[in-house]
Biopython code that builds the backbone (N, CA, C, O; Angstrom):
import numpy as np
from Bio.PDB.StructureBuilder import StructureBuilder

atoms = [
    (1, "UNK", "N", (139.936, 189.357, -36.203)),
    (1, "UNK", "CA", (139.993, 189.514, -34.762)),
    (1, "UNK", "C", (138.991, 188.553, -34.135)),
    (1, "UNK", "O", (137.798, 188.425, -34.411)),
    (2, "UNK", "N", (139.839, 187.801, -33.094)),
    (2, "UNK", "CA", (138.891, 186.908, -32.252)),
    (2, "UNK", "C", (137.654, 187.680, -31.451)),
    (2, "UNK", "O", (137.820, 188.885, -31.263)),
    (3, "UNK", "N", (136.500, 187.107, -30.996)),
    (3, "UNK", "CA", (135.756, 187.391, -30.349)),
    (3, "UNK", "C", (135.199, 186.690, -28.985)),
    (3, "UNK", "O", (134.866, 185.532, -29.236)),
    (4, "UNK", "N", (135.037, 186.968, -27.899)),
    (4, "UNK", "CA", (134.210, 185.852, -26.947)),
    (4, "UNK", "C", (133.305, 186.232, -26.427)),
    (4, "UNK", "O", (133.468, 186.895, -25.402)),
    (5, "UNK", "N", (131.723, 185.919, -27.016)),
    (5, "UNK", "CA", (130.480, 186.568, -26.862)),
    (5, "UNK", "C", (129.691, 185.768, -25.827)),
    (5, "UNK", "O", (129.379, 184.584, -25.959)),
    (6, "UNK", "N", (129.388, 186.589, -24.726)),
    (6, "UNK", "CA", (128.903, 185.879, -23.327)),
    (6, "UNK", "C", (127.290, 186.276, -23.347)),
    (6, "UNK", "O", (127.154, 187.499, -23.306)),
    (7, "UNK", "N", (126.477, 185.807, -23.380)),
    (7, "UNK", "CA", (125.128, 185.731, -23.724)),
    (7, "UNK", "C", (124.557, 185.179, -22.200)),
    (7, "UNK", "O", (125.064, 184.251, -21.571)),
    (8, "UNK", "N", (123.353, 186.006, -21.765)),
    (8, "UNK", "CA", (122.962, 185.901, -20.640)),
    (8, "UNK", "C", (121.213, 185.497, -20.858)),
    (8, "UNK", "O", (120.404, 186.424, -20.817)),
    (9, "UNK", "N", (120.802, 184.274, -21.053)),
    (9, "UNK", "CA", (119.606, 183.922, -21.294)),
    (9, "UNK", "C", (118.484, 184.417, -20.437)),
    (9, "UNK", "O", (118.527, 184.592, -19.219)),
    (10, "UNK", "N", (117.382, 184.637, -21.315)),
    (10, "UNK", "CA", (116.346, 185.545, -20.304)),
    (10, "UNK", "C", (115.046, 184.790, -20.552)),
    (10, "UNK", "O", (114.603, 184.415, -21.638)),
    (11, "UNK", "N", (114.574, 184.654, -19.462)),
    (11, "UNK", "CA", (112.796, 184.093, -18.972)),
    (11, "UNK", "C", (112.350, 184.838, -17.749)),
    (11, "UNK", "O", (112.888, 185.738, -17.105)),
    (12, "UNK", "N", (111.109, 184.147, -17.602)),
    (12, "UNK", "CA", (110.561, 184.895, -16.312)),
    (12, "UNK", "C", (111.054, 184.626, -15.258)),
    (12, "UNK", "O", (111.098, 183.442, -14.924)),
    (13, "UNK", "N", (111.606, 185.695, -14.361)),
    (13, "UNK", "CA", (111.813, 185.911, -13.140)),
    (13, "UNK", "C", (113.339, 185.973, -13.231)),
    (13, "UNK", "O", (113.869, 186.005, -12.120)),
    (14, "UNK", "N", (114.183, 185.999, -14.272)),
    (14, "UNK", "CA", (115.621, 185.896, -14.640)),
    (14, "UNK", "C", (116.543, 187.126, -13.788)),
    (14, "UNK", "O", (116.370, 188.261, -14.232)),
    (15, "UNK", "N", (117.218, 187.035, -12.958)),
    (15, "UNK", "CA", (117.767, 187.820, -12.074)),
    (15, "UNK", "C", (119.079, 188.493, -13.107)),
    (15, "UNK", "O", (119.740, 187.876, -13.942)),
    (16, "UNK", "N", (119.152, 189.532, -12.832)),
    (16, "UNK", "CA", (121.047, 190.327, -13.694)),
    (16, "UNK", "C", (120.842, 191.639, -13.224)),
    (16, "UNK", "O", (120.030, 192.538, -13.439)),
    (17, "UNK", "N", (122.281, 191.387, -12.195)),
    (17, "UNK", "CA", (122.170, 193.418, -11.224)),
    (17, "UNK", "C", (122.987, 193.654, -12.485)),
    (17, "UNK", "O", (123.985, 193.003, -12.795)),
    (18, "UNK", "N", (122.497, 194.579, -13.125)),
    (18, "UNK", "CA", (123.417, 195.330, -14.020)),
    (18, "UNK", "C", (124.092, 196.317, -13.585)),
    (18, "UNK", "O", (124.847, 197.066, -14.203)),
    (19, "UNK", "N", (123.743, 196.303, -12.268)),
    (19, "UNK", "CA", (125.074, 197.484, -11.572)),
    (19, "UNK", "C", (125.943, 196.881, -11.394)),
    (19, "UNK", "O", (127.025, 197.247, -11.853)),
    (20, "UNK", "N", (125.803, 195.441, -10.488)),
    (20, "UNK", "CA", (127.089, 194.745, -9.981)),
    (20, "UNK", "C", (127.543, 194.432, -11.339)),
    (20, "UNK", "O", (128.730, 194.507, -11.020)),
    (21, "UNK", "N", (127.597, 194.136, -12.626)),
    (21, "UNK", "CA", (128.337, 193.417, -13.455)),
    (21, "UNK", "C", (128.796, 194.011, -13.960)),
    (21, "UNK", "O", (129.846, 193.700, -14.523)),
    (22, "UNK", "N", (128.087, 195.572, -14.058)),
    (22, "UNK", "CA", (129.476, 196.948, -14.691)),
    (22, "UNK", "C", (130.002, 197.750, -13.640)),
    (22, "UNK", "O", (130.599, 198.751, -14.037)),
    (23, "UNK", "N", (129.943, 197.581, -12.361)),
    (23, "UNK", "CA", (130.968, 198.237, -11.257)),
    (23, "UNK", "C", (131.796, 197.001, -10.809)),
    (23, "UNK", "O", (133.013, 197.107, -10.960)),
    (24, "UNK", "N", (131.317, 195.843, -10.281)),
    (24, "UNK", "CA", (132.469, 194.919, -10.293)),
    (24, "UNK", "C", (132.987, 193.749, -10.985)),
    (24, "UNK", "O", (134.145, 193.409, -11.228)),
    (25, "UNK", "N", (131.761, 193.161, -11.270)),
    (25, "UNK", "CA", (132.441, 192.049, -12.188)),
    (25, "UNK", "C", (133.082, 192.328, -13.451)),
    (25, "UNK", "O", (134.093, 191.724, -13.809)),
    (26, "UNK", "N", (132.459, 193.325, -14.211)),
    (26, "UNK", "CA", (134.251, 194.155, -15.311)),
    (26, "UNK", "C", (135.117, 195.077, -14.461)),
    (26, "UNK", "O", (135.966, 195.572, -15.202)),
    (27, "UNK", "N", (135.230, 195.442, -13.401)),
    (27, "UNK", "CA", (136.610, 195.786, -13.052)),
    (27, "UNK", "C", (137.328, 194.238, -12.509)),
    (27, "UNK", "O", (138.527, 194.155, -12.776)),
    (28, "UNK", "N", (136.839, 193.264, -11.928)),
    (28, "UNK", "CA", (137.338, 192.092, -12.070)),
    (28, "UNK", "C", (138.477, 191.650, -13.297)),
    (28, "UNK", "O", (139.701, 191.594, -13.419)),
    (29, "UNK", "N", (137.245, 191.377, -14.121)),
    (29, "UNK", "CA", (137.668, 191.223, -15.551)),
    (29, "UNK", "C", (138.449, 192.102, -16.300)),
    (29, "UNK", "O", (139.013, 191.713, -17.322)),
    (30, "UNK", "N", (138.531, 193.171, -15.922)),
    (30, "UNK", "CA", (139.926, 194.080, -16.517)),
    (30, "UNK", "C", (140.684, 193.745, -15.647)),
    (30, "UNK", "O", (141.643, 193.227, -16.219)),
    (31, "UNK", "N", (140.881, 193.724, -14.233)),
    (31, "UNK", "CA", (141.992, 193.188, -13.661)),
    (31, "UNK", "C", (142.646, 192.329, -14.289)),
    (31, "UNK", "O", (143.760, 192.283, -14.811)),
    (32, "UNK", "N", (141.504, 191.425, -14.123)),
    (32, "UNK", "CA", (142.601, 190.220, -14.189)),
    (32, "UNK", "C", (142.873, 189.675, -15.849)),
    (32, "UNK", "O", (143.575, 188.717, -16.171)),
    (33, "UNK", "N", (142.223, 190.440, -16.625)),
    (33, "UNK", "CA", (142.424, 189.722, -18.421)),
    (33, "UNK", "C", (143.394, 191.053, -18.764)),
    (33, "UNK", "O", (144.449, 190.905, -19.380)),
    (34, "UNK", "N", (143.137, 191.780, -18.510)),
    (34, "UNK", "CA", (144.071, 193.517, -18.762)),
    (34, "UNK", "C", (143.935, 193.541, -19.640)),
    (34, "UNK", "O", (142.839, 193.518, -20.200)),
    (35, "UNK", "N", (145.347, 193.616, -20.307)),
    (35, "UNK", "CA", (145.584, 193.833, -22.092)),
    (35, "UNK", "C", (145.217, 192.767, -23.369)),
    (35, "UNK", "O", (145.123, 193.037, -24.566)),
    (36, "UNK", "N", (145.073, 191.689, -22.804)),
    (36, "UNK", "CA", (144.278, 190.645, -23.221)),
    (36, "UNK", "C", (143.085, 190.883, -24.343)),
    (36, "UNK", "O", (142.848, 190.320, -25.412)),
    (37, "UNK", "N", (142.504, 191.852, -23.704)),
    (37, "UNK", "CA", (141.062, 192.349, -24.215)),
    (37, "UNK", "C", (141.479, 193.541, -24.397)),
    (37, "UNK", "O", (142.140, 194.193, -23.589)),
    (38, "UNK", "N", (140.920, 194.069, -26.033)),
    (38, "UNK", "CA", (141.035, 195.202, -27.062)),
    (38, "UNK", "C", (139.580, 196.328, -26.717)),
    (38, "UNK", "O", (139.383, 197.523, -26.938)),
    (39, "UNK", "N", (138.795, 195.275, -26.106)),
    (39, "UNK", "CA", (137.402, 196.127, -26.131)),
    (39, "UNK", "C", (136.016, 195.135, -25.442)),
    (39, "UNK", "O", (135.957, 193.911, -25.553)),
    (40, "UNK", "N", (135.207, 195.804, -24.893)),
    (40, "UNK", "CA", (134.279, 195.486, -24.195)),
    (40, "UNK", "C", (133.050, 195.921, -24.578)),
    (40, "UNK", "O", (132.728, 197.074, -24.294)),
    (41, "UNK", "N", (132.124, 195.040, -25.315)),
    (41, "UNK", "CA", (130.998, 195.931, -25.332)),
    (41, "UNK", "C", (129.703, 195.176, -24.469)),
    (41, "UNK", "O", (129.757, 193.946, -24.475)),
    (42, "UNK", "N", (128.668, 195.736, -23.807)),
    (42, "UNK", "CA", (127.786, 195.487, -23.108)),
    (42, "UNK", "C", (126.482, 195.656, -23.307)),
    (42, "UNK", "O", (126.100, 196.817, -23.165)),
    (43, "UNK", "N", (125.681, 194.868, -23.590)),
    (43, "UNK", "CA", (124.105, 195.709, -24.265)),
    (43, "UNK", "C", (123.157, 194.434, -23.359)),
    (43, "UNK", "O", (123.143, 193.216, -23.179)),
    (44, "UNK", "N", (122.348, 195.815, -22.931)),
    (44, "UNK", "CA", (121.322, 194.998, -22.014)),
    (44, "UNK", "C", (119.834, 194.720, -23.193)),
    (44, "UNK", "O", (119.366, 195.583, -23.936)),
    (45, "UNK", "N", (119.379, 193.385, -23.067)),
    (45, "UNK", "CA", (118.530, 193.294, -24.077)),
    (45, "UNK", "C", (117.183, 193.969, -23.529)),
    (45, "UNK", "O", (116.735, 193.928, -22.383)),
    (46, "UNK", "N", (116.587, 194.690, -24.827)),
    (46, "UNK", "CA", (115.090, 195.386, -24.084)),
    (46, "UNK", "C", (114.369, 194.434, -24.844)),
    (46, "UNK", "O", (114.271, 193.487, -24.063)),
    (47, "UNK", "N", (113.802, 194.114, -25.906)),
    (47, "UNK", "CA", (112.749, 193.658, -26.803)),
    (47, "UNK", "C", (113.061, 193.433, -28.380)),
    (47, "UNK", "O", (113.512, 194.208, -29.223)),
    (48, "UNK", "N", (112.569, 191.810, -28.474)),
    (48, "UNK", "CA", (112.360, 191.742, -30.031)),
    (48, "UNK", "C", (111.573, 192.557, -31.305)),
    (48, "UNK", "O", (110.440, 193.027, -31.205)),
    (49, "UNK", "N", (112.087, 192.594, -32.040)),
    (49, "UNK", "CA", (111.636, 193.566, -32.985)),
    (49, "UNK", "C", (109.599, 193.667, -32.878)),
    (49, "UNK", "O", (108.927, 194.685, -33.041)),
    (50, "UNK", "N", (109.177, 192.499, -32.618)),
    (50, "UNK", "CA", (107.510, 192.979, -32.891)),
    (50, "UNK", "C", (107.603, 192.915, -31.401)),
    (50, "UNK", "O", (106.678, 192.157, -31.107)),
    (51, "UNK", "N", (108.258, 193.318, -30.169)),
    (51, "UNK", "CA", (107.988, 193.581, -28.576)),
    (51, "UNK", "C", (108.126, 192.896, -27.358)),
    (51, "UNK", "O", (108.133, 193.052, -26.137)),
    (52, "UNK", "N", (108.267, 191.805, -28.533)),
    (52, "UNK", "CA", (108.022, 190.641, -26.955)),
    (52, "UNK", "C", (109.406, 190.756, -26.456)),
    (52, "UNK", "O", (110.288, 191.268, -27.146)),
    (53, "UNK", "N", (109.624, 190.268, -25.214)),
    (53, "UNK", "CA", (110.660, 190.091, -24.222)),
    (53, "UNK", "C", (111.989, 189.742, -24.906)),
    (53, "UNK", "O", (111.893, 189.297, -26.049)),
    (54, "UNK", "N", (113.035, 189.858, -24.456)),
    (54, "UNK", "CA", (114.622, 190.058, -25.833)),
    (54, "UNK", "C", (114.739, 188.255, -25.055)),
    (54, "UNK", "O", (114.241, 187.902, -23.986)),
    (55, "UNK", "N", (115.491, 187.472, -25.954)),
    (55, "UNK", "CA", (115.881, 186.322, -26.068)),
    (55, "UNK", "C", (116.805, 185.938, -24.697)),
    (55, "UNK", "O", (116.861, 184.902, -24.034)),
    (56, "UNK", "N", (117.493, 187.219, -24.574)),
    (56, "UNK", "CA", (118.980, 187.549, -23.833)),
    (56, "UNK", "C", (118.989, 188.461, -23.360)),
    (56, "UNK", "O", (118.561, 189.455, -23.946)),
    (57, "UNK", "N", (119.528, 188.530, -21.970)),
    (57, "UNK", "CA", (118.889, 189.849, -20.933)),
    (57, "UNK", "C", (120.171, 190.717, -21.182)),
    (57, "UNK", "O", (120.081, 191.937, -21.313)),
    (58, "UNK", "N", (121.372, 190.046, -21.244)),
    (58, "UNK", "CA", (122.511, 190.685, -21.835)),
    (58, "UNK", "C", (123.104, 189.835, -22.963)),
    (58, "UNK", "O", (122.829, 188.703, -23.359)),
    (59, "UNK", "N", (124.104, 190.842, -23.395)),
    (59, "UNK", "CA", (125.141, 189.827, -24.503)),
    (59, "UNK", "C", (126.293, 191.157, -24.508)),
    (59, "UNK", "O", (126.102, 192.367, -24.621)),
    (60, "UNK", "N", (127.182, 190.594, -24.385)),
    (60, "UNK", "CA", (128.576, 190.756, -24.056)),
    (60, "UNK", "C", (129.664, 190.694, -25.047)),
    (60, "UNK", "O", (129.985, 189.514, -25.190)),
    (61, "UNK", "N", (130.273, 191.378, -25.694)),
    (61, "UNK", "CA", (131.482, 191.213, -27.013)),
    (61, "UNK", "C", (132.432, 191.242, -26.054)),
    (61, "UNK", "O", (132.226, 192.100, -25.196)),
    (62, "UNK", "N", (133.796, 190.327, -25.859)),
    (62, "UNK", "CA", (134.721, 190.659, -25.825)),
    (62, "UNK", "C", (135.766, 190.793, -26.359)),
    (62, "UNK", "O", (136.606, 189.914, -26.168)),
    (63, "UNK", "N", (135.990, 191.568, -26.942)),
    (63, "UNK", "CA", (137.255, 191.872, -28.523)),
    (63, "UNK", "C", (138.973, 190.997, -27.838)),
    (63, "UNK", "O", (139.451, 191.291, -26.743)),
    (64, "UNK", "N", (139.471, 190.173, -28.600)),
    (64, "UNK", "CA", (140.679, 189.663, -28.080)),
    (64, "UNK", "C", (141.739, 190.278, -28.460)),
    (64, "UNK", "O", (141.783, 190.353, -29.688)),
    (65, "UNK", "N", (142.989, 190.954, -27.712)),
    (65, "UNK", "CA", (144.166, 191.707, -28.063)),
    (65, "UNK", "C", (144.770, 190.824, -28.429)),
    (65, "UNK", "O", (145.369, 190.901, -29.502)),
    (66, "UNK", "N", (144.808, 189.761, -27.701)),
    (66, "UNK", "CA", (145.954, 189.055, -27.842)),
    (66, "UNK", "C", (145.508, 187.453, -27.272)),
    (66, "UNK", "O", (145.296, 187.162, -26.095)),
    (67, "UNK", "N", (145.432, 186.465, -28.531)),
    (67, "UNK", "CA", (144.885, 185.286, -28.451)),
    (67, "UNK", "C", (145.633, 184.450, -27.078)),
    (67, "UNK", "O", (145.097, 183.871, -26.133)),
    (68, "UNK", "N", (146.933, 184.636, -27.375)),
    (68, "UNK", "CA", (147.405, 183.908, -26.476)),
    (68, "UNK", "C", (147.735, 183.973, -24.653)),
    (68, "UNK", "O", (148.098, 183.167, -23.796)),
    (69, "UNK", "N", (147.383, 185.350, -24.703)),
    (69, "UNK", "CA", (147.608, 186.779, -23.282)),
    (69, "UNK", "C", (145.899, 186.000, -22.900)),
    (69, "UNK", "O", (145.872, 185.145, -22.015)),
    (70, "UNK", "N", (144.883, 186.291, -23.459)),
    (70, "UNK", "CA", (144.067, 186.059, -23.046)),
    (70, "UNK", "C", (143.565, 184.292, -22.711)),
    (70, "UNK", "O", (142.527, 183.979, -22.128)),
    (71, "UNK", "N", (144.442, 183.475, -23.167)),
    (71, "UNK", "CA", (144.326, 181.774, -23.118)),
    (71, "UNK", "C", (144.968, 181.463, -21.771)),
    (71, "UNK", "O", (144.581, 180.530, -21.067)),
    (72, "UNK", "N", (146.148, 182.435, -21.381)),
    (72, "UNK", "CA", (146.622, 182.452, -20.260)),
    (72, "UNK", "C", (146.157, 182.793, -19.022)),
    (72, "UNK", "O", (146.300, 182.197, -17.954)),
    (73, "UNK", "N", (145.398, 184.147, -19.350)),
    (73, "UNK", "CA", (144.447, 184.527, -18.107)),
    (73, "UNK", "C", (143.536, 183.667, -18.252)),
    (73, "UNK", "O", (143.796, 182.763, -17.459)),
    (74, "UNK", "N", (142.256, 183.340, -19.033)),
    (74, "UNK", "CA", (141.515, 182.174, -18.946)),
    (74, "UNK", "C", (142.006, 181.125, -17.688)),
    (74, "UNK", "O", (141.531, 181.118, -16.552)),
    (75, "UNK", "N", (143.194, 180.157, -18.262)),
    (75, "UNK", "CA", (143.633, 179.326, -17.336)),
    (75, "UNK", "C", (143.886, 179.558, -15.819)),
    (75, "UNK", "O", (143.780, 178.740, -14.905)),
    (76, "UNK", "N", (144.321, 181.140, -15.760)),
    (76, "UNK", "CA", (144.946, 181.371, -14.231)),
    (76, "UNK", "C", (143.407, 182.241, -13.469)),
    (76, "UNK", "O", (143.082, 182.195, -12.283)),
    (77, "UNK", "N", (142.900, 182.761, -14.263)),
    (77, "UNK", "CA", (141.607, 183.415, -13.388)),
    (77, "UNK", "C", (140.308, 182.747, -14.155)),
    (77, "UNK", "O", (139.305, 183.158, -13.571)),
    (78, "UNK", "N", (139.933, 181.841, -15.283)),
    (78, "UNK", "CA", (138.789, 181.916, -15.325)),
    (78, "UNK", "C", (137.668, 181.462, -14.311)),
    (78, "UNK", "O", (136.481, 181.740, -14.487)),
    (79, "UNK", "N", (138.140, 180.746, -13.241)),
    (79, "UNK", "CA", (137.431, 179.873, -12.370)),
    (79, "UNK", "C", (136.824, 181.192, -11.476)),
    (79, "UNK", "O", (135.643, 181.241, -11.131)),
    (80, "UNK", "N", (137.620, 182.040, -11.221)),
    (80, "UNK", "CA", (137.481, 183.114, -10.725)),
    (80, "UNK", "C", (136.324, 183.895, -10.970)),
    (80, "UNK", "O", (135.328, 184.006, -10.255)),
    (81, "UNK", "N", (136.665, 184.624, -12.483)),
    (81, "UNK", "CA", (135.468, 185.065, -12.655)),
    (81, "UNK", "C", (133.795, 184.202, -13.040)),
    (81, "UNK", "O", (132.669, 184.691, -12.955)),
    (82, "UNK", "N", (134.126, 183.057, -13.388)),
    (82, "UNK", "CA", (133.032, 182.035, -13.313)),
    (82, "UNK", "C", (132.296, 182.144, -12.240)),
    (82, "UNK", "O", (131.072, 182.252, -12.320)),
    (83, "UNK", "N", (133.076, 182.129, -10.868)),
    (83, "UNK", "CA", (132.605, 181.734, -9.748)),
    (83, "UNK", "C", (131.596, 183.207, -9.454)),
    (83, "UNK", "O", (130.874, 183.269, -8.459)),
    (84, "UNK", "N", (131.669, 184.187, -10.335)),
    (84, "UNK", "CA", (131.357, 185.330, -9.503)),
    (84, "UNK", "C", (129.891, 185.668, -10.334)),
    (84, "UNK", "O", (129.239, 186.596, -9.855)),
    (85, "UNK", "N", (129.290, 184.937, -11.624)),
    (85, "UNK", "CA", (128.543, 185.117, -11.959)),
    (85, "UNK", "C", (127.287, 185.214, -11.020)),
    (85, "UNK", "O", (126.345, 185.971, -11.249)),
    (86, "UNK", "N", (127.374, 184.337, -9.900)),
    (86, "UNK", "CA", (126.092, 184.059, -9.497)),
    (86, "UNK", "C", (125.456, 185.199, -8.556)),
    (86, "UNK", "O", (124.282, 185.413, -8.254)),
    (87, "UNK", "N", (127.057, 186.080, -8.075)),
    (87, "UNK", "CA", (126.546, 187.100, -7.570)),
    (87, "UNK", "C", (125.295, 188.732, -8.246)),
    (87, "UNK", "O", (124.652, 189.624, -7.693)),
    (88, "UNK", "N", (125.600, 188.223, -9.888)),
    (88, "UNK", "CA", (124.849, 189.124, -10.054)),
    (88, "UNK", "C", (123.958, 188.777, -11.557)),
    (88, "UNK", "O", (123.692, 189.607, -12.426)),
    (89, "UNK", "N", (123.661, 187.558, -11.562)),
    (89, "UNK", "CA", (122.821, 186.478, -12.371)),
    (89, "UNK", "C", (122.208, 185.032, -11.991)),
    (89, "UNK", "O", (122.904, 184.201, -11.407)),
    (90, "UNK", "N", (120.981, 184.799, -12.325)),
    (90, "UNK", "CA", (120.242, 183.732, -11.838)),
    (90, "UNK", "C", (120.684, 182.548, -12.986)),
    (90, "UNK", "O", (120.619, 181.340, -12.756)),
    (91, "UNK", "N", (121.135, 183.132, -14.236)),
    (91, "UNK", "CA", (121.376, 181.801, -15.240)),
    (91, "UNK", "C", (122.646, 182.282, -15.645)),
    (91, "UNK", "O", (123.162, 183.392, -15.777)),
    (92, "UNK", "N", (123.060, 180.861, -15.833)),
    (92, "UNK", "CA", (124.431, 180.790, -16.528)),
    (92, "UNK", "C", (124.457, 181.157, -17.845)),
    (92, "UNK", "O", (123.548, 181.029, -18.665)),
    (93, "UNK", "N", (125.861, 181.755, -18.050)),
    (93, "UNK", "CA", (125.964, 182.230, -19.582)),
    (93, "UNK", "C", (126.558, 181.349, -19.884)),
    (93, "UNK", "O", (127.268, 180.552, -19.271)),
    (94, "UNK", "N", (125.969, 181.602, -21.943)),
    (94, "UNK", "CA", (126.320, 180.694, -22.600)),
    (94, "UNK", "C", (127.648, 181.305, -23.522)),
    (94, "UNK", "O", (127.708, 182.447, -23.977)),
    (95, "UNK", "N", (128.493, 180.434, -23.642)),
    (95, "UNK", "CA", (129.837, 181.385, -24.145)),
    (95, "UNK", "C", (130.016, 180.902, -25.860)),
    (95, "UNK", "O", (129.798, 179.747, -26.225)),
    (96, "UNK", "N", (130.354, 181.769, -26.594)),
    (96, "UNK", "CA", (130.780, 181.391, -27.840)),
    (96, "UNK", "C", (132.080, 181.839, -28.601)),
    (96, "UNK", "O", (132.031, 183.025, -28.928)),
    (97, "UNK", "N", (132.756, 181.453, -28.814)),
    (97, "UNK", "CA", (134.025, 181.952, -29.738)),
    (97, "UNK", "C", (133.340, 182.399, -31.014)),
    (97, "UNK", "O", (132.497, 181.736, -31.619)),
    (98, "UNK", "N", (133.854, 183.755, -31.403)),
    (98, "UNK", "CA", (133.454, 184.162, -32.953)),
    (98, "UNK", "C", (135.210, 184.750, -33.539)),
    (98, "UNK", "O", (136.322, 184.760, -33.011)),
    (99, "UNK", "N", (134.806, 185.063, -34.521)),
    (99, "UNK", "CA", (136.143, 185.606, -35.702)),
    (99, "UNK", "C", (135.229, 186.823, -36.501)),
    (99, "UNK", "O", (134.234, 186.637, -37.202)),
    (100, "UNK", "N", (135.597, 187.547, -36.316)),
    (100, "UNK", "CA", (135.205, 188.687, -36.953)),
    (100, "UNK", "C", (135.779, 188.681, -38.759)),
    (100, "UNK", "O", (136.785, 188.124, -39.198)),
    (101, "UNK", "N", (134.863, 189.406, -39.441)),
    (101, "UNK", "CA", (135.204, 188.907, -40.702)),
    (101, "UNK", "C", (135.301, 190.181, -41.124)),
    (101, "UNK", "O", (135.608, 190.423, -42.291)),
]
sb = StructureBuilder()
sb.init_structure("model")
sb.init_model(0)
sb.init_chain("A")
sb.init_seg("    ")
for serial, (resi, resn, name, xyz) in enumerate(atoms, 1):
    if name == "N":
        sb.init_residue(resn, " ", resi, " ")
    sb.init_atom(name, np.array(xyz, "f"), 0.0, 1.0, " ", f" {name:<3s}", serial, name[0])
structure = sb.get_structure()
């Protein structure tokens, strides 16, 4: 199973409403990816193992239903939800394709 892991880099003064990005920007993103996506997971980073500050203020799994359902929404809404990061993040995420093994 494909993966697309959205990683939200963290330093000082790093802005992320974690309200706005789980009340609207994933009902966005279920709108508009729907069945596309198998699963959503969300973890806000607290701290590295000996305390210091987490690497990543969030990181994001998005499980793929369907490789090609979701290549399609990409094309027709990703600009969309791109555009909406800034409403509730100061840095851009960094995106990665994974494959679950």
């Amino acid at each position: 199973m494909r993966c697309i892991t959205v990683l939200y880099p963290n330093s000082p003064g790093v802005r992320f409403d974690f309200d706005y990005y789980m009340s609207t920007h994933m009902a966005l993103v279920d709108r508009l990816y729907g069945k596309s996506i198998a699963r959503i997971d969300v973890r806000r980073g607290l701290a590295t193992p000996d305390g210091k500050p987490p690497a990543y203020i969030a990181v994001v799994a998005l499980w793929i239903a369907s490789q090609e359902a979701f290549e399609a929404a990409s094309r027709q809404h990703g600009a969309t939800v791109a555009a909406d990061v800034q409403n509730f993040s100061s840095v851009p995420p960094v995106l990665q394709v994974d494959e679950s093994l």
